[in-house]
C-alpha distance (Angstrom), angle and dihedral (degrees) to the residues before:
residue distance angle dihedral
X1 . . .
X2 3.78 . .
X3 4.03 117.5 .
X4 3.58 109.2 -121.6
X5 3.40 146.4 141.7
X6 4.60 139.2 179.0
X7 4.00 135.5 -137.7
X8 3.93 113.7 -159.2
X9 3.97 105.4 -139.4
X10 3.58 125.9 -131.2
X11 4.08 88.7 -106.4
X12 3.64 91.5 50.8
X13 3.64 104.7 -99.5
X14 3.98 124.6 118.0
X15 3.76 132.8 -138.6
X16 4.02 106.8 -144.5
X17 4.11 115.1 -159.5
X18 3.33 117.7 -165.0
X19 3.75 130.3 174.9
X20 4.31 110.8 -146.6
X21 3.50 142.2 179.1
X22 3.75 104.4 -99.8
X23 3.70 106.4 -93.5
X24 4.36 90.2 -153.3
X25 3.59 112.6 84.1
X26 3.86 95.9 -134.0
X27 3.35 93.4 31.8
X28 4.46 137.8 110.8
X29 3.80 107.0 -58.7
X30 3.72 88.9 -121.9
X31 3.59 140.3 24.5
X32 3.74 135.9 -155.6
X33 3.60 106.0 -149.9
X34 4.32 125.5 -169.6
X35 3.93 122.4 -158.8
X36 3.61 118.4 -177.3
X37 3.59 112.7 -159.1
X38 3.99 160.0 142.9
X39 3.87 94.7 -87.1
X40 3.85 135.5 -24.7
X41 3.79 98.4 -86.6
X42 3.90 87.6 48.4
X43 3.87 87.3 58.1
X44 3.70 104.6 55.9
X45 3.80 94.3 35.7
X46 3.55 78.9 63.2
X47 4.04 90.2 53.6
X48 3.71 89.9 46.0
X49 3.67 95.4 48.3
X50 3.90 82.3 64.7
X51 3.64 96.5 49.4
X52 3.42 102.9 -95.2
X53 3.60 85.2 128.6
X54 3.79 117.1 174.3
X55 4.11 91.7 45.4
X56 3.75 108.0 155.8
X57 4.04 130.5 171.1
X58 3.84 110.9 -160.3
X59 4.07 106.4 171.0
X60 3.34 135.7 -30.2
X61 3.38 112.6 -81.5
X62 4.44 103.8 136.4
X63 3.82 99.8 22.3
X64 3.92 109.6 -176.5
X65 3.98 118.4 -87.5
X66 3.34 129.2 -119.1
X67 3.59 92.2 -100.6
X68 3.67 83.6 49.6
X69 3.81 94.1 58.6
X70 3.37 92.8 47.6
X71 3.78 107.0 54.1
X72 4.01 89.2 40.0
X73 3.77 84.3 58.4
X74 3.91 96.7 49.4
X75 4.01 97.4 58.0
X76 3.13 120.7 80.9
X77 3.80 106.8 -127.5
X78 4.12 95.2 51.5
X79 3.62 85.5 -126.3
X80 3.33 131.8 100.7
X81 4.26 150.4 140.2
X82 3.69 149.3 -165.0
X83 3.81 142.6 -175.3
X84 4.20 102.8 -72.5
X85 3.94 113.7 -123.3
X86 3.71 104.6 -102.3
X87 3.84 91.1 -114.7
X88 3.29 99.8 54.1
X89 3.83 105.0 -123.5
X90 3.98 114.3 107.3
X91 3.89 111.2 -133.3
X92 4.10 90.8 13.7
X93 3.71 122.7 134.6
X94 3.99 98.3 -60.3
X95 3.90 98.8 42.0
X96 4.23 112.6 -167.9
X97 3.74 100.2 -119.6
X98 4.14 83.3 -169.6
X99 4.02 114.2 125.7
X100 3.53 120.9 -110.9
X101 3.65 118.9 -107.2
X102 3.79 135.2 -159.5
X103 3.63 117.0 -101.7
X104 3.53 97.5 -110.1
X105 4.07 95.9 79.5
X106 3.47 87.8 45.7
X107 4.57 95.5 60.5
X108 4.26 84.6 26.9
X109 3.83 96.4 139.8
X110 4.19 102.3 -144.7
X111 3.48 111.6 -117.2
X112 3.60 116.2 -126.0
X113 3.61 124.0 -109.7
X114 3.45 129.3 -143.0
């Protein structure tokens, strides 16, 4: 089961974080991954919609950070990911100082070369 966790904003909308298997083959082992959206079930319809396919959120166990919040809310497509800390816990003792990226380079099929 995924690690994950929401915050409601003051407006309404929620930030979802959830921490997933890398869906690339050669990709990170894990991947923190932020949706900002209407509601919950809004926000991982939008991961499934992708093909992230068996998304789930049970609790609230790793909601996202304020640093979190705020990057999510600062690109454009509310949707975003970066490698997850090997621990599991965002902002513990070996915090990923890696940029987020949008979740396009993250499902980018390589093209093959011949």
């Amino acid at each position: 089961m995924a690690a994950g966790g929401f915050c409601k904003l003051p407006n309404g909308t929620v930030v979802v974080a959830l921490n997933l298997p890398s869906p690339a083959a050669d990709g990170p082992g894990a991947v923190r991954v932020l949706v900002h959206s209407v509601n919950r079930a809004r926000a991982l319809t939008r991961l499934r919609n992708l093909g992230l396919r068996s998304v789930y959120l049970r609790g609230n166990a790793a909601p996202p950070t304020p640093d979190e919040i705020t990057a999510v809310l600062h690109h454009p497509d509310g949707l975003i990911w970066r490698t997850a800390p090997d621990n599991g816990v965002v902002g513990g003792p070996d915090l990923v100082l890696e940029l987020w990226r949008p979740i396009r380079a993250l499902l980018r099929h390589p093209t093959a070369q011949t």
